[in-house]
C-alpha positions in Angstrom: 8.5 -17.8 4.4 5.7 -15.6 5.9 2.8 -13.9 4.0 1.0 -10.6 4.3 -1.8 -9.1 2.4 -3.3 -5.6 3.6 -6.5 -4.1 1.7 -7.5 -0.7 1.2 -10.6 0.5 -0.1 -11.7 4.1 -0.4 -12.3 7.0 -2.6 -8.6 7.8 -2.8 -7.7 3.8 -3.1 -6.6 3.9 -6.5 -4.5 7.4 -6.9 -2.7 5.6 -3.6 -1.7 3.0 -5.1 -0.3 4.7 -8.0 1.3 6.8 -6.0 3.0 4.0 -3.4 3.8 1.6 -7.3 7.4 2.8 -7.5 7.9 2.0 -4.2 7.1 -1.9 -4.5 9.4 -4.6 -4.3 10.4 -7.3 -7.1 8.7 -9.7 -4.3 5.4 -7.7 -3.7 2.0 -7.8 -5.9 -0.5 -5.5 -6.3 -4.4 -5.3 -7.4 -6.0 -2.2 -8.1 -9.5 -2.4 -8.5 -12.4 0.2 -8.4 -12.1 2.1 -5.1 -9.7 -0.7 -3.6 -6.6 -2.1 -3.6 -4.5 -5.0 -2.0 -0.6 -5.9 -1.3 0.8 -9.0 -0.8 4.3 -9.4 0.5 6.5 -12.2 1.4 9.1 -11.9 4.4 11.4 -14.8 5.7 11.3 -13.3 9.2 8.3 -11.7 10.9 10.1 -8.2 12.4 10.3 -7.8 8.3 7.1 -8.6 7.8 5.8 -6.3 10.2 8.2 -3.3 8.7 7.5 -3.9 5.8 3.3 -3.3 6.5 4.3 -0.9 8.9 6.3 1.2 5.8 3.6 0.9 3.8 0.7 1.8 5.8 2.6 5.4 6.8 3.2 6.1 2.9 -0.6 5.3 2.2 -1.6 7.7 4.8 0.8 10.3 3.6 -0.5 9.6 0.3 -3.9 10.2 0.7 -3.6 12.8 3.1 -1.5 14.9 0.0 -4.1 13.9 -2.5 -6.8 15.1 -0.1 -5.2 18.3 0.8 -3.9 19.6 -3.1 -6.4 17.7 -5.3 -9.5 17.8 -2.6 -10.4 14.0 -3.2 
């Protein structure tokens, strides 16, 4: 089984990861701190692995760019 932890940090950090929670897997943890937050994901193969950051780098972006746009963050 393979591993995988990405980090973000900035202003919008924590509305992010709100907004990416119901979106999370039975097999994925997440730490929200102040003006960060981490994801850790488990994969047996590493094409999955790589989706699977790959998914959730595009929803953060789209995330923050929403929260940026209609609440001005």
């Amino acid at each position: 089984m393979m591993r995988a932890k990405l980090s973000f940090e900035g202003d919008t950090a924590e509305a992010v990861a709100r907004s990416l929670d119901p979106d999370n897997l039975p097999g994925m943890k997440a730490e929200v701190g102040e003006g960060k937050f981490e994801v850790e994901f488990f994969a047996e193969r590493l094409g999955t692995l790589l989706a699977t950051a790959d998914d959730l780098i595009m929803n953060a972006k789209i995330a923050e760019d929403l929260l940026k746009r209609e609440v001005g963050i």
